[in-house]
Every structure is written in structure tokens, then in C-alpha cells.
PDB file with one MODEL, atoms N, CA, C and O in Angstrom:
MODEL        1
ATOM      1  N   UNK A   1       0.819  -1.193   0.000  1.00  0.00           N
ATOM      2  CA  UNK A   1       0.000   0.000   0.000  1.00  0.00           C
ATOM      3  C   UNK A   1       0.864   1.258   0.000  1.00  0.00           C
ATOM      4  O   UNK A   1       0.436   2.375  -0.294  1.00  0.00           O
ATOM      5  N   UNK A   2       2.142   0.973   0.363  1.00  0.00           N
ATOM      6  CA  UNK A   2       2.907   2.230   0.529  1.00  0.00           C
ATOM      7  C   UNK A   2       3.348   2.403  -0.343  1.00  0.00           C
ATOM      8  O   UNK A   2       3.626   3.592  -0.499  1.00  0.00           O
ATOM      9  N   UNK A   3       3.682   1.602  -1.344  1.00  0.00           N
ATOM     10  CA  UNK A   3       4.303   2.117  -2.348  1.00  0.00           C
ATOM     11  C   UNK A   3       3.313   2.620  -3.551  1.00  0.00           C
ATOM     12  O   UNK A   3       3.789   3.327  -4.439  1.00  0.00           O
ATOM     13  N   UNK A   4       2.061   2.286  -3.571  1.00  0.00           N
ATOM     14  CA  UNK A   4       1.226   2.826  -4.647  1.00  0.00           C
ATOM     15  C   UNK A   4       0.856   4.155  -4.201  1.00  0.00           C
ATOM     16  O   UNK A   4       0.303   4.891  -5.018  1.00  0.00           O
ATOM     17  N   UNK A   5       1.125   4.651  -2.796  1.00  0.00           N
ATOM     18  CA  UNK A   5       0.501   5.689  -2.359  1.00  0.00           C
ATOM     19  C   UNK A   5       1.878   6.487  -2.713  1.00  0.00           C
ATOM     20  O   UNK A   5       1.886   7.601  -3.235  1.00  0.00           O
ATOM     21  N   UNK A   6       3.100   5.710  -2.331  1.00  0.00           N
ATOM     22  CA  UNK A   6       4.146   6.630  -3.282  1.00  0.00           C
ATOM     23  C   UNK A   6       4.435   7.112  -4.822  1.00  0.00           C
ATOM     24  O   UNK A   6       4.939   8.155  -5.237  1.00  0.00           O
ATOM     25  N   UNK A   7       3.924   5.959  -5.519  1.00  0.00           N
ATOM     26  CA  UNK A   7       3.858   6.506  -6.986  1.00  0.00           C
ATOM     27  C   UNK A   7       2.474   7.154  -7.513  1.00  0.00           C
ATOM     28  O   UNK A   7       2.239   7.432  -8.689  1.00  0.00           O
ATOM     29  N   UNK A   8       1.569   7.347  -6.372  1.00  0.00           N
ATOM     30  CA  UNK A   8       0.944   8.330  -7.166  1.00  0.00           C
ATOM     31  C   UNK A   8       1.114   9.913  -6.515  1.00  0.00           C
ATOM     32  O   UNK A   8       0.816  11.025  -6.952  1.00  0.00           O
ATOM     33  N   UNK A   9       1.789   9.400  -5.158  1.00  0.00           N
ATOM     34  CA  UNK A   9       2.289  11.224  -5.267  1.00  0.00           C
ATOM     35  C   UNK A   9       3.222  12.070  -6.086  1.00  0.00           C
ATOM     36  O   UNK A   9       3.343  13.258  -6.386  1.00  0.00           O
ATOM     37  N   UNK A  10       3.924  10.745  -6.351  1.00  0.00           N
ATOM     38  CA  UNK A  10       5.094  10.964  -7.252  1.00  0.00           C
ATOM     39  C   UNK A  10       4.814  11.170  -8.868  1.00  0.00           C
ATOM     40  O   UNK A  10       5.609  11.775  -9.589  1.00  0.00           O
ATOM     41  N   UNK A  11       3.506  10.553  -9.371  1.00  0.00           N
ATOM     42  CA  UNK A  11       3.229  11.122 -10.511  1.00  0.00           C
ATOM     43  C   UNK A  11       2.452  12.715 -10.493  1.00  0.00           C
ATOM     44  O   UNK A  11       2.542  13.544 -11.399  1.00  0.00           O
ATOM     45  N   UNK A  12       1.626  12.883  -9.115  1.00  0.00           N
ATOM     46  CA  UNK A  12       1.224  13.776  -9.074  1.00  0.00           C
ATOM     47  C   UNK A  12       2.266  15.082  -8.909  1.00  0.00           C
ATOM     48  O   UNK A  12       1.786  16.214  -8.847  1.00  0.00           O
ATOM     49  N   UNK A  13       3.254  14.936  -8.862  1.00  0.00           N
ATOM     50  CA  UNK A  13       3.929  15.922  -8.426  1.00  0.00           C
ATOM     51  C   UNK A  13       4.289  16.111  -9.866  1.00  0.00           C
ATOM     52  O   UNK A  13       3.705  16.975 -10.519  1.00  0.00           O
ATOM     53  N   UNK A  14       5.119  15.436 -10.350  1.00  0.00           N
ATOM     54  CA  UNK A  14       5.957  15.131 -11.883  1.00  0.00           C
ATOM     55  C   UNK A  14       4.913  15.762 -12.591  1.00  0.00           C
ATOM     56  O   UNK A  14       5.374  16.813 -13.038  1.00  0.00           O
ATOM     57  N   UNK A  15       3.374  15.589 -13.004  1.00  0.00           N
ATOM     58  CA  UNK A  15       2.755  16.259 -13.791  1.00  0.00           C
ATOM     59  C   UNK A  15       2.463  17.686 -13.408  1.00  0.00           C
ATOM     60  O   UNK A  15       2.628  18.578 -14.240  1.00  0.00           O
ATOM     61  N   UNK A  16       1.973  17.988 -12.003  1.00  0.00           N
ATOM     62  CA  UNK A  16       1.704  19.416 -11.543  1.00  0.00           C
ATOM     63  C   UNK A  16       3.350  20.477 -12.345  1.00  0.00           C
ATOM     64  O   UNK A  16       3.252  21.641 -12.735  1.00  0.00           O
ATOM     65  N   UNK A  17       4.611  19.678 -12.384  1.00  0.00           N
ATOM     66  CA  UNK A  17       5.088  20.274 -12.541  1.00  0.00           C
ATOM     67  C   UNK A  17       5.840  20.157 -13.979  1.00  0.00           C
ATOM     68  O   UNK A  17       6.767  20.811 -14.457  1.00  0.00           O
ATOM     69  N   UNK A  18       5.080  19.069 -14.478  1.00  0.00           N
ATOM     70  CA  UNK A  18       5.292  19.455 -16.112  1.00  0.00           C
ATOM     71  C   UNK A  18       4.211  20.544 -16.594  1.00  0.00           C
ATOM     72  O   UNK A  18       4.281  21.094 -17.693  1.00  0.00           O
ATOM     73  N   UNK A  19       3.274  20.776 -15.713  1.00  0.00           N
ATOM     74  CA  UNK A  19       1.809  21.203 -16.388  1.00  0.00           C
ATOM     75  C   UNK A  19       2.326  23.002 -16.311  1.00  0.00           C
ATOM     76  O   UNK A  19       2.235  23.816 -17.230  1.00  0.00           O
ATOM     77  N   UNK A  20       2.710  23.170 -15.322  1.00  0.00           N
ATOM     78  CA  UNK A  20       3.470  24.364 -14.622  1.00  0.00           C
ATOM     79  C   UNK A  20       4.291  24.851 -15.723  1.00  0.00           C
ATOM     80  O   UNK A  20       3.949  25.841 -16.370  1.00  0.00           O
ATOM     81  N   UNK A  21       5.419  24.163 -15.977  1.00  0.00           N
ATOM     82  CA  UNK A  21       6.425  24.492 -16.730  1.00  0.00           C
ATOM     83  C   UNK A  21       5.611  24.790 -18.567  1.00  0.00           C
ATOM     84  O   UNK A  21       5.772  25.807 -19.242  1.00  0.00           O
ATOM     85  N   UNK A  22       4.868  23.686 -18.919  1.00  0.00           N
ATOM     86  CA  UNK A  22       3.944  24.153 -19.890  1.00  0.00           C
ATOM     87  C   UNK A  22       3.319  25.176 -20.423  1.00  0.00           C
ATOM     88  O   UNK A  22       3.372  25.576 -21.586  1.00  0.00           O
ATOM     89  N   UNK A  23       2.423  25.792 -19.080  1.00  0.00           N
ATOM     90  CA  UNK A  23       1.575  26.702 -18.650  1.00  0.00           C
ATOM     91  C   UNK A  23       2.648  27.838 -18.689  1.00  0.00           C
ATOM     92  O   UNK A  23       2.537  28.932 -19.242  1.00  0.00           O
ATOM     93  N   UNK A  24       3.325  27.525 -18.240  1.00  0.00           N
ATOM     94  CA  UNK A  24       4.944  28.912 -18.126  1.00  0.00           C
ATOM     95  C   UNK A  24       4.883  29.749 -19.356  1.00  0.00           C
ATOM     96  O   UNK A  24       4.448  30.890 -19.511  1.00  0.00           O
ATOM     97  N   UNK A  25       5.542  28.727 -20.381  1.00  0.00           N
ATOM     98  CA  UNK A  25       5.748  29.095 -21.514  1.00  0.00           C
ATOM     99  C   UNK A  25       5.506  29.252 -22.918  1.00  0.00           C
ATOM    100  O   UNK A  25       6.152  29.751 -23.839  1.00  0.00           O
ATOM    101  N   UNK A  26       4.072  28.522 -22.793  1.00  0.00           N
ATOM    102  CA  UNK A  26       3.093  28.303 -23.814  1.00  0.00           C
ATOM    103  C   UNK A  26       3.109  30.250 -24.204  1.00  0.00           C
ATOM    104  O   UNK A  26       3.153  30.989 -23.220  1.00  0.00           O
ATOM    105  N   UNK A  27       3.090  30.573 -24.907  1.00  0.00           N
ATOM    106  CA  UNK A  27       1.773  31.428 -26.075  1.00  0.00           C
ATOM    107  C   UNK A  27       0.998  31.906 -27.112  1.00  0.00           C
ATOM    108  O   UNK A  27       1.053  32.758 -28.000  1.00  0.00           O
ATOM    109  N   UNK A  28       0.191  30.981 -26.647  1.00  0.00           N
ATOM    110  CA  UNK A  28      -0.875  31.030 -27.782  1.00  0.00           C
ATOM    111  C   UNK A  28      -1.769  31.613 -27.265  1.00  0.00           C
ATOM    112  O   UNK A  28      -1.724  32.196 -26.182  1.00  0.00           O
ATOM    113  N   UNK A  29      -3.110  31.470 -28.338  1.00  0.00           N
ATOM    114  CA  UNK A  29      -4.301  32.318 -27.798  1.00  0.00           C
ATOM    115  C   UNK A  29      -4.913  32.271 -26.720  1.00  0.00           C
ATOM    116  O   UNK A  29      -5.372  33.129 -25.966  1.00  0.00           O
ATOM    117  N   UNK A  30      -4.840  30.204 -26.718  1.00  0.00           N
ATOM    118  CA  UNK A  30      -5.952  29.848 -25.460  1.00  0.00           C
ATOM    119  C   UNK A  30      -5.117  29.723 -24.392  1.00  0.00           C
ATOM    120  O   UNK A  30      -5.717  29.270 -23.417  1.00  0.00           O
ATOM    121  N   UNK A  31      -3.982  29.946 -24.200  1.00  0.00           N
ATOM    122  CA  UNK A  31      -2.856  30.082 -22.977  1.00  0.00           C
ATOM    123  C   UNK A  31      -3.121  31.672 -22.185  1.00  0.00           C
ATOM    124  O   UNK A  31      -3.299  31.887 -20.987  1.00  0.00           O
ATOM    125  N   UNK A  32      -3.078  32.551 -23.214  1.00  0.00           N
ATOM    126  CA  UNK A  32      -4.021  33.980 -22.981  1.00  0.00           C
ATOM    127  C   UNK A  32      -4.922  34.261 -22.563  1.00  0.00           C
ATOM    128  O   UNK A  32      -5.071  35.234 -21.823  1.00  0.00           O
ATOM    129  N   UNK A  33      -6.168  33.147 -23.076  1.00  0.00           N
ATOM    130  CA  UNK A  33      -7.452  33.170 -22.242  1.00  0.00           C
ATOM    131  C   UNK A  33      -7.505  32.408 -21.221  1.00  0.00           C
ATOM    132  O   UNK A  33      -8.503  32.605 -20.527  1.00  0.00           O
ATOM    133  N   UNK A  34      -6.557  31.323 -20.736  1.00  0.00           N
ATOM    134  CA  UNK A  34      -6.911  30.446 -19.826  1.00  0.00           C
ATOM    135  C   UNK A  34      -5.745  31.324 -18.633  1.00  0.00           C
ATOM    136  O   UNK A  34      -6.025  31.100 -17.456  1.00  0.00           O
ATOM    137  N   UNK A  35      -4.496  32.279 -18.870  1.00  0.00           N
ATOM    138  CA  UNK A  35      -4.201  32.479 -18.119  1.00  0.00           C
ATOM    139  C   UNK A  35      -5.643  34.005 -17.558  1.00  0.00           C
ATOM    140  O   UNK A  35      -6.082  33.938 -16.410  1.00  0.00           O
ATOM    141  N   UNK A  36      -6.035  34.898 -18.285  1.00  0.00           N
ATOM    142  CA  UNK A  36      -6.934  35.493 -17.399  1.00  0.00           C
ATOM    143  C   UNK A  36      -8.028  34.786 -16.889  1.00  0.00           C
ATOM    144  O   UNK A  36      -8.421  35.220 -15.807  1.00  0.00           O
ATOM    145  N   UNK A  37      -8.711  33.711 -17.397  1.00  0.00           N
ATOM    146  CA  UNK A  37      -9.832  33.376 -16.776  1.00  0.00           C
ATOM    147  C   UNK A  37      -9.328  32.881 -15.160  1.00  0.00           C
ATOM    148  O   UNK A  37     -10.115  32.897 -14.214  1.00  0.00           O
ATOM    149  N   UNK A  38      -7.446  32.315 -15.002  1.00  0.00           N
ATOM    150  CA  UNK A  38      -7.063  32.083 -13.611  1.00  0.00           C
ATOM    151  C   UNK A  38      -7.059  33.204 -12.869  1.00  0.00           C
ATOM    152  O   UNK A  38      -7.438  33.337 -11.705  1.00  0.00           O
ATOM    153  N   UNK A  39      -6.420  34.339 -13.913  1.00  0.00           N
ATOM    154  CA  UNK A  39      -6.462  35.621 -12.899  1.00  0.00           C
ATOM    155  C   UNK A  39      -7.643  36.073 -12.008  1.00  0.00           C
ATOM    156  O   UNK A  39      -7.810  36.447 -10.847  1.00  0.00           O
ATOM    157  N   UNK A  40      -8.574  35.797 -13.411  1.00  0.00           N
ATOM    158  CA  UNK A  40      -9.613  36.283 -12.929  1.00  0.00           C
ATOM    159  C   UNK A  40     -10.631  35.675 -11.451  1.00  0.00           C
ATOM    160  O   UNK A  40     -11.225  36.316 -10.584  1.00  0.00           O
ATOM    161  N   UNK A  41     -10.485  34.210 -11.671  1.00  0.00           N
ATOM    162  CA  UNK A  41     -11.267  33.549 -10.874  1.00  0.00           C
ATOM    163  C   UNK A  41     -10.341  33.921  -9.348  1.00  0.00           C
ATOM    164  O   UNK A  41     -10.898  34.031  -8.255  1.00  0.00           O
ATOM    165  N   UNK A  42      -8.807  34.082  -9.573  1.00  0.00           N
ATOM    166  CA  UNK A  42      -8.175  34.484  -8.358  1.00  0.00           C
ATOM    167  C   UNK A  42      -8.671  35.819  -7.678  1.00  0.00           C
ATOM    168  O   UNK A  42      -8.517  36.003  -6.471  1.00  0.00           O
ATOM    169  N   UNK A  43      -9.253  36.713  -8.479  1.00  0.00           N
ATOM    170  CA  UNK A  43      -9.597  38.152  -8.186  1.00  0.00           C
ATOM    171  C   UNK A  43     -10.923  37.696  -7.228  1.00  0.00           C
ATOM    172  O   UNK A  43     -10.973  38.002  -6.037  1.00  0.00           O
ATOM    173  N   UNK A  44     -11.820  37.044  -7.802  1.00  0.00           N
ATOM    174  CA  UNK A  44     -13.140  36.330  -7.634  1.00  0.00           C
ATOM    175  C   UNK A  44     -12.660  36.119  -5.939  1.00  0.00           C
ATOM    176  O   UNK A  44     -12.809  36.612  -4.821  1.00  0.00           O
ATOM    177  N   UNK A  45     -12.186  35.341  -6.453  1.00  0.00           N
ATOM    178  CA  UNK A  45     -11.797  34.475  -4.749  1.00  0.00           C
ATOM    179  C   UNK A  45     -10.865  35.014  -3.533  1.00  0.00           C
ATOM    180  O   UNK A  45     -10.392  34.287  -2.659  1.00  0.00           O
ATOM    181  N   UNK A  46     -10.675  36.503  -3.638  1.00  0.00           N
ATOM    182  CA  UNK A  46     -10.047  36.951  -3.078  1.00  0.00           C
ATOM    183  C   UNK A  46     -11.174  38.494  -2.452  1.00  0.00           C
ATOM    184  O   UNK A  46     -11.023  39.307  -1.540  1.00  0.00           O
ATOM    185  N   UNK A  47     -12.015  38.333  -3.265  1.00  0.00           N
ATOM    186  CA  UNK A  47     -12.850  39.600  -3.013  1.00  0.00           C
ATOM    187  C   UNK A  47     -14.020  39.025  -1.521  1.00  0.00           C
ATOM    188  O   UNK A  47     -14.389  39.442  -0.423  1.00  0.00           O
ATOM    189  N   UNK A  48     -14.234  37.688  -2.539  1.00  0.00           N
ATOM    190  CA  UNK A  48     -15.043  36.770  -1.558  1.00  0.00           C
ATOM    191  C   UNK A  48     -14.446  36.736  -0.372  1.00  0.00           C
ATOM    192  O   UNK A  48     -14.969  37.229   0.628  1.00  0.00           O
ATOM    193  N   UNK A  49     -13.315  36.162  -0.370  1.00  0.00           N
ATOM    194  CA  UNK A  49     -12.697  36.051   1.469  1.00  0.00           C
ATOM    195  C   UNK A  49     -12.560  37.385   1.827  1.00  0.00           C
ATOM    196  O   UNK A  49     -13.183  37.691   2.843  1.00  0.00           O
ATOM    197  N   UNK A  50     -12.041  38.109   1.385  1.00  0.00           N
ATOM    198  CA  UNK A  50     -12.930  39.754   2.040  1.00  0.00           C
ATOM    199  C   UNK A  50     -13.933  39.863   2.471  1.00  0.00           C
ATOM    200  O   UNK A  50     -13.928  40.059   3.687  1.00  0.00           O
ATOM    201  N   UNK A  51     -14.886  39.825   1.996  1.00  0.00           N
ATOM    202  CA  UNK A  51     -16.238  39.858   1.977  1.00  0.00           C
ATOM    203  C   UNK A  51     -16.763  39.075   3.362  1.00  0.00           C
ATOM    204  O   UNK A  51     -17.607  39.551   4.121  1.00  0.00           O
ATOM    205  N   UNK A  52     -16.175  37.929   3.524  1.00  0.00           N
ATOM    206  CA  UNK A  52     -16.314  36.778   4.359  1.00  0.00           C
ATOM    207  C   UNK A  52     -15.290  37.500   5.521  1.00  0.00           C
ATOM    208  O   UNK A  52     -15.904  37.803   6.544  1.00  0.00           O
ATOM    209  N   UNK A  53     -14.031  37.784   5.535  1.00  0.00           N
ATOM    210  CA  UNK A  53     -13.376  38.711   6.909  1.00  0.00           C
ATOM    211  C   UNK A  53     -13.809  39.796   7.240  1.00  0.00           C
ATOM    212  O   UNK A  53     -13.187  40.149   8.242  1.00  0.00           O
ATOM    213  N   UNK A  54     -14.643  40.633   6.911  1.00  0.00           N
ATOM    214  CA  UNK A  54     -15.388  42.057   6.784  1.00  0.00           C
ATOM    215  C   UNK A  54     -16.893  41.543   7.929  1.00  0.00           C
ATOM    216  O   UNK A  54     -17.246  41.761   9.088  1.00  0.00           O
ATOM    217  N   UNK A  55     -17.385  40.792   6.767  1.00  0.00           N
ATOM    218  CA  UNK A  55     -18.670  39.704   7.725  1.00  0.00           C
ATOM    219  C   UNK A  55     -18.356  39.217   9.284  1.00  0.00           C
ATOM    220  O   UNK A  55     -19.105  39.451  10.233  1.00  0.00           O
ATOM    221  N   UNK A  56     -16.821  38.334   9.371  1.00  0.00           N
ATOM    222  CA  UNK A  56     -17.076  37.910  10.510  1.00  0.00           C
ATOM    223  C   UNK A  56     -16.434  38.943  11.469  1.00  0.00           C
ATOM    224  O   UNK A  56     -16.389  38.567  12.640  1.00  0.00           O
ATOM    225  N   UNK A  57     -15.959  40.096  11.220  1.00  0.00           N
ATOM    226  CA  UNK A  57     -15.191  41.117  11.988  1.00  0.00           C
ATOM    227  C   UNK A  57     -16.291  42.115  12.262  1.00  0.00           C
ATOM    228  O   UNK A  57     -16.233  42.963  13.152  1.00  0.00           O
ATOM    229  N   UNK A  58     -17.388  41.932  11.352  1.00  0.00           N
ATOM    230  CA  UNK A  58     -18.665  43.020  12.214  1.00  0.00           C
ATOM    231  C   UNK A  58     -19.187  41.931  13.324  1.00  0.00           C
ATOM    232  O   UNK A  58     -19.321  42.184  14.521  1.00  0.00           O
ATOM    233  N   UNK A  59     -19.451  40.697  12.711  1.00  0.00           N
ATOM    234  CA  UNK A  59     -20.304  39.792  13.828  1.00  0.00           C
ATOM    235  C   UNK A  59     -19.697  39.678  14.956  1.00  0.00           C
ATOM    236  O   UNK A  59     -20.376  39.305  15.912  1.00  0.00           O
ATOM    237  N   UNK A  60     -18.205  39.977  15.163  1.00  0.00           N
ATOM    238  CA  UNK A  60     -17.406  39.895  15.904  1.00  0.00           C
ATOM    239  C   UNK A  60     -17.669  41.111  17.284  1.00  0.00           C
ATOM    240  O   UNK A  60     -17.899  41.043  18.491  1.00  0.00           O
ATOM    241  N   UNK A  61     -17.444  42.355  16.097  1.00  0.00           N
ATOM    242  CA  UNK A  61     -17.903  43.075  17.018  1.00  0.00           C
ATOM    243  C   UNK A  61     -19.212  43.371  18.178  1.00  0.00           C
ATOM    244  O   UNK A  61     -19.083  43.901  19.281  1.00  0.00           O
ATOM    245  N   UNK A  62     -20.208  42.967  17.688  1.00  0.00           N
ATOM    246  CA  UNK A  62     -21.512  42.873  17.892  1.00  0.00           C
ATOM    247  C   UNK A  62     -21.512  42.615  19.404  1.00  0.00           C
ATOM    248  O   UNK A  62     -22.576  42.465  20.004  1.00  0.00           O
TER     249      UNK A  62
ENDMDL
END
């Protein structure tokens, strides 16, 4: 069991970081759109946990 749990971290890692290195240096069009749609969803998800620390820092106060 230990060792299948080792080769799939080990593939998981090896691809995250072929995918990375890919993603790096690709440019094309849809490398353009897929890097803003990350930006974007990062903007998304960063406004939200605001939104969510703002929320629990009034309830806090209360």
C-alpha cells in the first residue's frame, strides 16, 4: 500500500510540474485566455474572502 501511495504522489507531483512548466511558456491564444480566466477567478476568490473577513469582523464586534 505504501508504495502505490508513493507513486501516485510521485506522478502527481511530476505532472503538476510538467503542467506548470507548460503553462509557463506556452503562447498562444488559449494560454491567454486560460491564463486570465485564472487571474480572474483568483480576483473572484479573493474579493469573496474579504467579503467573508469584513462579515465575521462586524459579527465579531456585535
Amino acid at each position: 500500500m505504501k508504495t502505490n501511495n508513493f507513486n501516485l504522489w510521485l506522478r502527481l507531483t511530476v505532472g503538476s510540474a510538467i503542467g506548470a512548466i507548460i503553462y509557463h511558456f506556452s503562447s498562444g491564444r488559449k494560454t491567454e485566455k486560460l491564463r486570465k480566466m485564472v487571474h480572474m477567478r483568483n480576483r473572484i476568490k479573493e474579493s469573496e474572502n474579504k467579503g467573508e473577513i469584513y462579515t465575521l469582523s462586524a459579527n465579531a464586534r456585535r
